[in-house]
Residue, then its C-alpha position, 0 to 999 in steps of 0.5 A: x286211095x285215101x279218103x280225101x281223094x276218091x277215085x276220079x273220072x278223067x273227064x276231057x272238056x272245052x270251056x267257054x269263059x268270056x276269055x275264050x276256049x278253054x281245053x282241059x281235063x276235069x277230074x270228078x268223083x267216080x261217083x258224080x256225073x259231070x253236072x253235079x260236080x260243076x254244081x258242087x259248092x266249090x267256087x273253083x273248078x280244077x283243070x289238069x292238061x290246060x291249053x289256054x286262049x290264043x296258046x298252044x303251050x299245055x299247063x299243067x293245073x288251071x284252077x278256073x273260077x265257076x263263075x267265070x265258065x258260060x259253056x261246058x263241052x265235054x270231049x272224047x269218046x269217054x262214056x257221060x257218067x250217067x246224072x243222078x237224080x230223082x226218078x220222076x217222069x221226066x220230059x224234053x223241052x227245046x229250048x234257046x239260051x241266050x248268051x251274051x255272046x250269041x246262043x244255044x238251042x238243045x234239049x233240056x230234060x225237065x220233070x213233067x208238068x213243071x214250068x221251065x221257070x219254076x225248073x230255072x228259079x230250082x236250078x241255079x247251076x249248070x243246066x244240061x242240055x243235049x243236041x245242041x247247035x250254037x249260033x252266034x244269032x240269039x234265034x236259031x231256026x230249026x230249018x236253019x240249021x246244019x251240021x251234027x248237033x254237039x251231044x251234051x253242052x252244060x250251060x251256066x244258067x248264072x250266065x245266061x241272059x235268058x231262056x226261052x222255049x221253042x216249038x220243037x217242029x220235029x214233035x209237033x209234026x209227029x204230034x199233028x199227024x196222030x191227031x189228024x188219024 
């Protein structure tokens, strides 16, 4: 393989856009996980195996605007490429993101004993967040909510029309019980 295109990842998706669901195939660096590749300084992201909103018909190529895309689902049974990063304990945070559209709550992996602003203000791309559940509602209760969560779901945080964090009931109660022991 030449220089100038290194080995890919196949890496199946749906995309959200203002336009609808996008399905496609995004092909990053072996070496990148699909979040540093959507927070590369491309302006475009290239699709290959294109379905379009409202069509069945498959494009060959789609060359979608980074700032277009509010949601990234990837699809499949492929294994995540693991994200590169710093090796500084790390802590989850519950958190809802509210969209235009409606919202997001799941898991966002933040470096301890830094504020989820200050994370934000530090990352202005895509944000990963894991077990999710969408909700068209802007508050998703945590006893509301059925069905499997979405494993990983990259959010555009320039899409976002906030942030906010949650109680996580499930360590709360786990954490409750400890103290009362």
């Amino acid at each position: 393989m030449s220089p100038l295109h290194p080995p890919q990842t196949p890496f199946p998706a749906v995309v959200f856009t203002a336009s609808g669901f996008i399905r496609g195939i995004f092909h990053p660096p072996a070496v990148k996980s699909l979040r540093n590749f959507l927070n590369s300084s491309d302006e475009l992201l290239k699709l290959t195996q294109v379905v379009l909103p409202g069509s069945g018909q498959v494009h060959p190529f789609l060359a979608l605007h980074k700032s277009a895309v509010l949601l990234v689902v990837p699809q499949g049974t492929s294994e995540l490429p693991a994200s590169e990063g710093n090796q500084a304990p790390r802590e989850r945070r519950l958190v809802t993101c509210l969209l235009s559209l409606g919202s997001i709550q799941g898991y966002l992996e933040t470096p301890e004993n830094i504020r989820t602003s200050d994370f934000l203000l530090h990352n202005p791309g895509f944000l990963e967040l894991t077990e999710c559940h969408i909700g068209p509602n802007p508050y998703l209760d945590p006893k509301e909510i059925s069905g499997d969560a979405i494993p990983m779901v990259l959010v555009n945080v320039r899409c976002l029309v906030g942030l906010a964090e949650e109680v996580d009931e499930r360590t709360a109660v786990g954490t409750a019980e400890v103290e009362e022991h």
